[in-house]
C-alpha positions in Angstrom: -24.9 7.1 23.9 -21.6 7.7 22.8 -20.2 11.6 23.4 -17.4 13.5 21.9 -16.9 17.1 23.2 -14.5 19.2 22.2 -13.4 23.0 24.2 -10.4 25.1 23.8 -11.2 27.0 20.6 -11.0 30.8 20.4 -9.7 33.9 19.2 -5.5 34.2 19.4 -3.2 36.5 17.3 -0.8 35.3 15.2 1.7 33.3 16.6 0.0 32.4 19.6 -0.9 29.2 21.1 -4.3 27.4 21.8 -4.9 24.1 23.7 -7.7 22.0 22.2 -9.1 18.7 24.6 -11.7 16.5 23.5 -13.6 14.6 26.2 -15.4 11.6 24.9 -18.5 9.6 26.8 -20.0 6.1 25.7 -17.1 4.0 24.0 -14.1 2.2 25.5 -11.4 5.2 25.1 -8.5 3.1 25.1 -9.6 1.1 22.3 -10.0 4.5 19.5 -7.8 6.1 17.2 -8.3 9.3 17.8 -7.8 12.3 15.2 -8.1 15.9 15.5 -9.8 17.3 11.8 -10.2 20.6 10.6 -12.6 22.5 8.2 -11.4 26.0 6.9 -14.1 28.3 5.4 -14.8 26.5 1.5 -12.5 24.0 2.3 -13.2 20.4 2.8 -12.9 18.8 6.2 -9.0 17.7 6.3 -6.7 15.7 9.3 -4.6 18.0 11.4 -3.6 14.8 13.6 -4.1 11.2 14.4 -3.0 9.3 17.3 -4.1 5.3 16.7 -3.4 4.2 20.7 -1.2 5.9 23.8 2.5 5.3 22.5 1.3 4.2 19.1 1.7 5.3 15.8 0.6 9.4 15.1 0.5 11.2 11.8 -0.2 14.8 11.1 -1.1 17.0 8.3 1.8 18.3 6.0 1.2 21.5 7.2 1.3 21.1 10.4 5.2 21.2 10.5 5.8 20.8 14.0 3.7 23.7 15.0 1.3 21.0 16.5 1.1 18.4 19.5 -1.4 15.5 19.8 -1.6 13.4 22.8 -4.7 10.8 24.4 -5.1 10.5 28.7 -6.9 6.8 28.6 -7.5 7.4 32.1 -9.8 10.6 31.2 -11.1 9.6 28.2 -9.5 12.8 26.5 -7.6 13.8 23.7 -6.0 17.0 23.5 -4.4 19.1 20.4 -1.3 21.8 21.4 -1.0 24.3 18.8 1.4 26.5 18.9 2.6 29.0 16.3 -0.7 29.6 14.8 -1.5 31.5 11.7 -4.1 33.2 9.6 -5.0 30.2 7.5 -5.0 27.8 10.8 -8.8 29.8 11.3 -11.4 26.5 11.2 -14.0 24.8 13.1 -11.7 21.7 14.7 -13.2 18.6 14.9 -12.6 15.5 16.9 -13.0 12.3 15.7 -13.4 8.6 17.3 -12.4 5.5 15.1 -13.0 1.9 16.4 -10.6 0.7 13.6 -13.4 -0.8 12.1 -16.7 0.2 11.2 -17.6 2.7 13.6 -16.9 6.4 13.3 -18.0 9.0 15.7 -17.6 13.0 15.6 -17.6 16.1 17.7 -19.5 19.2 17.0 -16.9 21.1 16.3 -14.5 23.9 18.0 -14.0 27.2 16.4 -10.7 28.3 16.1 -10.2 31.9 14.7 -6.8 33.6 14.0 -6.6 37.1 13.9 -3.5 39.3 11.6 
C-alpha cells in the first residue's frame, strides 16, 4: 500500500519560516519525482516545487521567487519543502505528490499551512 505523509504545517506570522517533510511508504523512493502542490482557499491546486531525482532537474512556481527550498533523502524515503519568507497569500493546504514518470500518480492528504498578518 503505498503511503505519502506529509507534517510540518502550521500557523507562522509573516515573514517567518516553516519546514514541510513528506514521508512516503510502499513505492521505490528513488525512482519518483517528487513535487510539493498547493491549494489556496478558491483556488485550484497549483505546483510550489518539483524535484524529478536527487541532483536532478527542480522547478518551482513563479512565485515562489527564492523564498522556497525543495530537497529528497532517498535513504529516508522523504521529501522536504523549506519555506522561508512566508506571506499572507502563501495560506494553503500543501500537498505532496509521487510521480513514477509514467502512469502512476500518488498524493498526500494534505498539510495546512496558515499565514497570519
Amino acid at each position: 500500500q503505498v503511503k505519502l505523509e506529509e507534517s510540518g504545517g502550521g500557523v507562522v506570522h509573516a515573514g517567518g519560516s516553516l519546514r514541510l517533510s513528506c514521508t512516503t511508504s510502499g513505492i521505490v523512493f528513488s525512482g519518483y519525482a517528487m513535487s510539493w502542490y498547493r491549494q489556496r482557499p478558491g483556488q485550484k491546486r497549483e505546483l510550489v516545487a518539483g524535484l524529478r531525482r536527487a541532483d536532478g532537474e527542480i522547478e518551482y512556481g513563479d512565485f515562489v521567487k527564492g523564498r522556497f527550498t525543495i530537497d529528497r533523502d532517498d535513504t529516508q524515503n522523504t521529501v522536504y519543502l523549506e519555506m522561508k519568507r512566508l506571506e499572507p497569500d502563501d495560506t494553503a493546504v500543501y500537498y505532496c505528490r509521487a510521480w513514477d514518470y509514467g502512469a502512476f500518480i500518488y498524493w498526500g492528504q494534505g498539510t495546512q499551512v496558515t499565514v497570519s498578518e
